[in-house]
Residue, then its C-alpha position, 0 to 999 in steps of 0.5 A: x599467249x597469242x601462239x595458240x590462236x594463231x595456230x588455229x587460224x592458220x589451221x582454219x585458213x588452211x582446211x578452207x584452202x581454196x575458199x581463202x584463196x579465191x578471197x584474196x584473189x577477189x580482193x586482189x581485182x579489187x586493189x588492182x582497179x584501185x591502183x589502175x583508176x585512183x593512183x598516180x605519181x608526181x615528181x613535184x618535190x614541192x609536194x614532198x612537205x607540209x603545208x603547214x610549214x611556214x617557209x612552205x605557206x610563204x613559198x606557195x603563196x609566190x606561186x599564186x601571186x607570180x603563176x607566170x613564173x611556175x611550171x615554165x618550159x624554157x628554150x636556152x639557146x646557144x649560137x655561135x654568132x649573137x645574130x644567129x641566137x637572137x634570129x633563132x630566138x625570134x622565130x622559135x619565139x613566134x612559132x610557139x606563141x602561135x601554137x594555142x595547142x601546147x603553150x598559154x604563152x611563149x615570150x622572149x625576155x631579154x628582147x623587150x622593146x624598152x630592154x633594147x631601146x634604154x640599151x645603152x643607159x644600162x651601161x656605167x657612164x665611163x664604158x659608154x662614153x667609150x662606146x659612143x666615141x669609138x662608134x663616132x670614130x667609125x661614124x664613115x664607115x656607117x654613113x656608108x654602109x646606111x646608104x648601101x648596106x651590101x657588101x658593095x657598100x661594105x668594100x667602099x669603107x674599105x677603100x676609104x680606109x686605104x685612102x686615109x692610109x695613103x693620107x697618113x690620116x688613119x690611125x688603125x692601132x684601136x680597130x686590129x681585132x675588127x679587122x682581123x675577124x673581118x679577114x676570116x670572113x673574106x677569106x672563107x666566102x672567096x674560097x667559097x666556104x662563106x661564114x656569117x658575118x657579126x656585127x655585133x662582135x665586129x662593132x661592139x668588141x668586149x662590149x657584146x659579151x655583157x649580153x651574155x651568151x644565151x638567148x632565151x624563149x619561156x613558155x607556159x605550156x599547157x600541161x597534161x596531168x592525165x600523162x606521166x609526163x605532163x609537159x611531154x606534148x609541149x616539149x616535143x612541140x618545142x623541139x619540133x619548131x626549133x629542129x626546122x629553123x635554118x641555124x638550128x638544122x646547119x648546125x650553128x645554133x643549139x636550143x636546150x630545153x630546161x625549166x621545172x616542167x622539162x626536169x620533172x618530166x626528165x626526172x619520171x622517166x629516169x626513174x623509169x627507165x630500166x625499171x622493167x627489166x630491173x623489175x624482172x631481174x630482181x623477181x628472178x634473182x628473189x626466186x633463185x634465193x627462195x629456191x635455195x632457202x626452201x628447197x622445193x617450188x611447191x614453197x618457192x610459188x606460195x611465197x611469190x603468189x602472197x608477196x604479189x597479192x599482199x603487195x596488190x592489196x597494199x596499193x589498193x590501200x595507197x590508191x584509196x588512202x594516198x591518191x598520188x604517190x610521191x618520188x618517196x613513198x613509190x618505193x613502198x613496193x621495195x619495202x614491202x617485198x623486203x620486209x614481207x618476204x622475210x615474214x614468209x620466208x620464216x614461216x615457210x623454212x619453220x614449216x618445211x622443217x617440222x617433223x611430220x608425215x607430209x603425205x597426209x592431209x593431216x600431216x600437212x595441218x599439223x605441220x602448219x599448226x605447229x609452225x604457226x604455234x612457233x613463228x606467229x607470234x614471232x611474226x606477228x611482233x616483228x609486223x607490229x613493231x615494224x609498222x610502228x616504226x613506219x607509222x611514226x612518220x606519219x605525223x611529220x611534216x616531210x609528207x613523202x616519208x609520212x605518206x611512205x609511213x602510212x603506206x608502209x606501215x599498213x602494208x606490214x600488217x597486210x604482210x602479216x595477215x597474207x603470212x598467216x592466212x594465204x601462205x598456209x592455203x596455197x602451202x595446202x593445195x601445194x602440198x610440199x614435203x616436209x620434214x627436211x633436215x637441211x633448213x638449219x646450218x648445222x655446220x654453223x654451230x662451231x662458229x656460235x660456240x666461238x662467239x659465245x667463247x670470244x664474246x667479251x672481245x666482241x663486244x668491246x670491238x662492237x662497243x668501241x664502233x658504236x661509239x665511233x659511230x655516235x662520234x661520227x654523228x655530227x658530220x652526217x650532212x643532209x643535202x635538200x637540194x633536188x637537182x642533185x637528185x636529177x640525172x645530170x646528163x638529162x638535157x635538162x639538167x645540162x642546160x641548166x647548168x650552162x645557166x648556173x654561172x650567170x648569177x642572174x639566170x641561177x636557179x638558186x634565187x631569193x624573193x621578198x615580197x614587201x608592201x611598196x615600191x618604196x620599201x623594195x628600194x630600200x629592202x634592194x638597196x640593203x640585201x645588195x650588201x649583204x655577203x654572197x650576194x650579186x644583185x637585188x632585182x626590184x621594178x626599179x632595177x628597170x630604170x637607169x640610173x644617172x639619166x641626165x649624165x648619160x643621156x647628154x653622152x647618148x644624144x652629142x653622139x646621136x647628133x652627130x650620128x643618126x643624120x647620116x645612120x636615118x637613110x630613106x632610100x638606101x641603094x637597091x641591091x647589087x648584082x654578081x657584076x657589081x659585087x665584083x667591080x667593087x670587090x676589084x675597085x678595093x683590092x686596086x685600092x689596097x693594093x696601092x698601101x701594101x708598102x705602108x702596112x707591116x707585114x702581118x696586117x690584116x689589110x694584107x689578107x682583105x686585100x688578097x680576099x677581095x681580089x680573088x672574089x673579083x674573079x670568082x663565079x656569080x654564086x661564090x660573091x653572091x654568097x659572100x655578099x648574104x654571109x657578110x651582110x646579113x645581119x647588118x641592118x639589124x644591127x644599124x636599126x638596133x644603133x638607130x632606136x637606141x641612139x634615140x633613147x629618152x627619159x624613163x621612169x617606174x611608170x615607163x617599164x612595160x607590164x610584161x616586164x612590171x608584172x613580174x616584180x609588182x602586184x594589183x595591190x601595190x606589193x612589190x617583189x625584191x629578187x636576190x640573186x647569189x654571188x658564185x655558184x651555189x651548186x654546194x649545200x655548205x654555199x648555199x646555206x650560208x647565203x640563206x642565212x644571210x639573208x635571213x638575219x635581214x630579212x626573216x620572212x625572204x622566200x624563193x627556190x635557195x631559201x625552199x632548199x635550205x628550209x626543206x633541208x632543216x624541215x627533213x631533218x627535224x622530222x626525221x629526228x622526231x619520227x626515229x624518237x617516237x619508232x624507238x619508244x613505240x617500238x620499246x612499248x611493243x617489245x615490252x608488252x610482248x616479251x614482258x622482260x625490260x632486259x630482253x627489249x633491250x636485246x633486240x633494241x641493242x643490235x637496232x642502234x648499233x646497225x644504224x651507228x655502223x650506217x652512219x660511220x659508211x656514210x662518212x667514210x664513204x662518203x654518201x651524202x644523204x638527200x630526201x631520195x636515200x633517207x628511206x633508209x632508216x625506216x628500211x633499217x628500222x624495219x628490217x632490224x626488228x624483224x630480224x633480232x626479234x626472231x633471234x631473241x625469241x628463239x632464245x627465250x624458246x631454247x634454242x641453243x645455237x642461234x647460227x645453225x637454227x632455221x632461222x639464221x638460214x631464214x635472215x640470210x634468204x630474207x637479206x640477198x632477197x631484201x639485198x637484191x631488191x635494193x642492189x635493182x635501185x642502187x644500179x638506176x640511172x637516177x642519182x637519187x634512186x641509185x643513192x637510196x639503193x646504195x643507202x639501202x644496201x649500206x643499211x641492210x649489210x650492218x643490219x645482217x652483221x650486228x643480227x648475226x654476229x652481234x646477237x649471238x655474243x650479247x644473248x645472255x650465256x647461262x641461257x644458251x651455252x649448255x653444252 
């Protein structure tokens, strides 16, 4: 019915060649100043789901009532001394805080004057009362090092070691580690390879490793949304002042950035990274399959020419209707130029194939004519069904899809009408020759005659994989989690993952926003049990518990060490001579209990040290001296400040540390941290559950992943019902015949039976990146059975050695070779989909070209 007219625009169209040609060149700026001033693109994953979730409402709301925990570039700073860590934290700290430029604020967490100073509180009564007696064990080594805190005072401990040797009245059995990496030291400075000494290690054992080994400075960087990569000034700017520190540049510290900012940033540019010249191959590899399918560059040119016009258009209509594209719906151009080629490369195989004089003006009217009366119809079916497929997305809550719906499906109808209005204008002022006998496969015809003669085999081979298939189903797993999307080797995401084991600085934590300070003691106290769970972080987790018990521990030792530890004029400090005299005295005195030492003391090896430095030149001890004590006084005013602790409350926890876990209005934020890693989806979503038995309104980054995971799902699975029946009312209405819908439907489910049966076997997990696939597969599949099923009701004999099949074929290493461009990007998640894709399109193929032929009726087709 709708044959005719469609032959007489395409006829209309083509006697006005170069007035519609110059149209769509007009529209074409216009959709290029569109893109170029009202469309961006945002790698926020966050913004890929509805707000009308209420997960989603819960989630958004943290972010507006804690900001200073969203959009943070963070420093990880890893060092081979703690000293070295916290000194590198301190001064990047300080740098970044100043530059006004690129940060609101830079900040060190875990170096809050209350965090130090209440220090050992936060220790279980039996290991500080371990520490404490060990420090006053080591009460005249210190008093020693307070009033001289140089390797001069540092060599006179050692000498009143030997003397308690001497005496028999020193017992060294608990200080043999201390001693030993106190002998590594000695040994490299007098050789003159000097090496930073820690104290912290030296003194605090085991102990020192409950700090953990990462120091952090977060930032709040100002962010550029103007930019691709919003955070990338912020983030050089960091890189910067961390490259000119002194640790940093000789190689004993590295800072890693991470944080949402650093990973979205990262994510953009590994998703751009090889698009241009994989854009460039996939356009030349398109052409070279356009060349063979059609035979002439006359063809080859129209068809890119309205591939990139209908493409320009249809991102002037995502500028105007979307405004900011998602990680999903940018890949509307792949869909595009896979689904719409098709449409061209059908019509322009049809029109090279008509039986006209293509010399003649006329001859090239009609012969559009015709192929209009033959494929228009055909096309505009494949464009209806195929946008309603896409648009059936439309309405879901996961908006990357949705947006990728509506842009998708808009696109196909502006497919359809560049087909049928530039095409036959540009093949007009082209003028191709025609008539090529070559656009059928007729030596395929054989194999269409044994299909038809094994059909009954066929057929229960594809049946019993549909049904492996539908059995398979249930073992399909979506993973929501959006690091597994990211590129693993981007600094970011290694940084991360130097986190991950930290159950505190996981990313995969839990929030619950509760009405009072009471009520999150309560809620702590009772998620702490839940299975899976590490800890549960209130304001109150600031303040120590069993105060009395532990600061009765903390002050018998500060009375016995902070008279001696609070020196008011410590010795000056001491020059090469006097270094070396000290150096000479111990060695003297060690030298004096070698008998009394096994053989493998390390007071052997000190010995030694220290009676080579006593020879060596005055750079070689003063350098001894600085690596020895460096980091000595930090570590005594350290003991100092926390020797003196004091009673604390809720009350006494600073704002910088209270704003983080309570509000104006008197809500309070319980933290829920996981037990083990839960970089595994099957973890991470039995954590979640957990704690949402207990508490149904828990919010934070594992309960948006899981969540956005099931939210993805359900979309999907209303939007495939609703493609299906749309796409059964169009096929209906156009072929007017219940069994011939169901045609072109049956080799449709059984392509995506078959993607699902590689998807388990393979296996490739399925995340938000590579789910595009079953719009692409629904797309792509109608097109594809549409012609052949028409072809069939028109009469045409054998599907295989028609136009057609050679059309199908073209159109899927053209759809193929776009999709194999992603399936080779550095990012997971693009590669993932392009991998899916590839999955997809190869099913497709075979249920459209083998699949098809068996199950179109025999009276209709076997007439030989």
């Amino acid at each position: 019915m709708l044959s005719a007219p469609i032959g007489r625009f395409i006829t209309f169209c083509a006697r006005h060649a170069y007035a519609v040609v110059a149209l769509f060149f007009i529209l074409s700026g216009g959709a290029v100043f569109a893109g170029m001033n009202f469309l961006g693109v945002t790698t926020d994953t966050s913004k890929m789901l509805s707000d009308r979730l209420e997960w989603k409402q819960r989630s958004d709301e943290m972010g507006r009532l804690f900001p200073q925990k969203e959009n943070l570039l963070v420093a990880v700073i890893e060092a081979d001394l703690p000293e070295e860590g916290r000194e590198t934290a301190r001064l990047l700290a300080e740098r970044l805080a100043a530059d006004h430029t690129h940060f609101n604020f830079a900040e060190r967490p875990d170096a809050n004057p209350y965090l130090v100073r209440n220090g050992l509180m936060f220790l279980d009564p039996q290991p500080l009362s371990q520490v404490l007696n060990d420090t006053i064990t080591a009460q005249p080594f210190l008093s020693a090092l307070a009033q001289d805190p140089s390797a001069r005072g540092l060599f006179g401990t050692l000498s009143l070691i030997a003397e308690g040797v001497k005496q028999g009245q020193a017992d060294l059995g608990g200080f043999q580690t201390a001693l030993s990496g106190f002998a590594d030291n000695m040994e490299k400075a007098a050789a003159g390879h000097p090496q930073l000494l820690s104290w912290e290690q030296l003194l605090g054992g085991k102990l020192s490793d409950l700090a953990g080994r990462y120091q952090f400075v977060i930032t709040k960087p100002k962010l550029d949304y103007g930019s691709f990569q919003p955070g990338g000034a912020a983030a050089d700017a960091m890189s910067k002042a961390a490259q000119s520190l002194e640790f940093v540049r000789n190689g004993h510290v590295k800072v890693h950035l991470t944080g949402q900012v650093q990973l979205d940033d990262e994510e953009f540019a590994t998703v751009a990274e090889g698009m241009v010249a994989g854009l460039l191959g996939s356009l030349a590899l398109v052409t070279l399959w356009l060349t063979l399918a059609v035979h002439s560059w006359r063809v080859v040119l129209p068809i890119v020419v309205t591939l990139v016009v209908g493409l320009l258009l249809t991102t002037g209509f995502a500028a105007v209707a979307v405004g900011t594209l998602n990680l999903i719906s940018v890949a509307f151009a792949i869909l595009f130029v896979g689904i719409a080629v098709d449409f061209a490369i059908q019509f322009s195989v049809r029109f090279r194939a008509q039986h006209q004089n293509g010399e003649s003006e006329q001859g090239i009217l009609a012969a559009l004519a015709e192929t209009g009366d033959e494929t228009g119809h055909q096309i505009l079916v494949a464009a209806l069904a195929t946008s309603a497929g896409f648009l059936a997305f439309t309405p879901t809550a996961f908006l990357g899809v949705a947006q990728l719906g509506l842009i998708a499906g808009i696109g196909m109808m502006v497919a359809f009408v560049c087909t049928t209005s530039l095409l036959p204008a540009l093949l007009k002022i082209f003028h191709p020759p025609l008539d090529c006998p070559s656009m059928g496969y007729a030596f395929m015809q054989p194999v269409d005659v044994k299909i038809r003669h094994h059909r009954k085999i066929l057929l229960g081979i594809f049946g019993a994989v549909a049904v492996a298939g539908l059995a398979l189903v249930p073992r399909l797993q979506f993973d929501g989690d959006p690091l597994h999307t990211k590129n693993p080797n981007s600094e970011g995401m290694k940084a991360l993952h130097l986190l991950m084991t930290n159950p505190q600085s996981s990313p995969y934590s839990a929030e619950l926003l509760v009405k009072s300070l009471d009520e999150a003691k309560a809620q702590a106290a009772r998620l702490s049990a839940v299975p899976g769970v590490h800890d549960a972080m209130w304001l109150g987790s600031f303040v120590p518990e069993k105060q009395d018990e532990k600061l009765a521990l903390i002050q018998d030792a500060a009375t016995v060490l902070l008279p001696t530890l609070i020196v008011p004029s410590p010795k000056p400090a001491p020059d090469a001579q006097a270094l070396r005299d000290a150096a000479q005295n111990t060695a003297t005195a060690l030298g004096g209990i070698l008998d009394k030492l096994p053989q493998q003391d390390p007071l052997r090896r000190i010995q030694a040290a220290l009676a080579k430095l006593a020879t060596s030149s005055d750079q070689i001890v003063q350098d001894a001296n600085t690596a020895l004590v460096r980091f000595l006084p930090q570590e005594l005013d350290q003991l100092r400040v926390m020797l003196q602790a004091k009673p604390v409350t809720v009350k006494d926890v600073p704002p910088e540390l209270a704003d983080d876990y309570l509000l104006p209005d008197g809500r309070a934020l319980v933290e829920v941290h996981p037990n083990g890693v839960m970089s595994n989806s099957g973890a991470l979503r039995k954590f979640v559950t957990s704690l949402q038995k207990e508490a149904p309104d828990i919010a934070g980054t594992a309960v948006d992943i899981v969540e956005s995971a099931r939210s993805i799902v359900r979309a999907f699975e209303q939007a495939a019902a609703a493609a299906i029946v749309m796409i059964a009312l169009i096929l209906f209405l156009a072929l007017r015949r219940i069994r011939d819908m169901a045609l072109v439907l049956a080799p449709l489910m059984l392509s995506a039976l078959m993607t699902v049966i590689l998807i388990v076997l393979l296996p490739e997990t399925l995340n938000f990146a590579n789910i595009i696939a079953l719009p692409l597969l629904l797309g792509v599949g109608v097109s594809f059975n549409i012609y052949f099923v028409m072809n069939w009701r028109d009469g045409v004999q054998h599907p295989l050695a028609s136009p057609t099949a050679r059309a199908v074929l073209f159109s899927a290493l053209t759809t193929g070779t776009a999709f194999g461009s992603l399936a080779l990007s550095h990012h997971p998640g693009t590669a993932s989909m392009g991998r899916l894709l590839l999955l997809s399109l190869g099913c497709t193929l075979l249920a459209t070209l083998v699949f098809v032929p068996a199950l179109l009726p025999k009276r209709d087709i076997d007439k030989e």
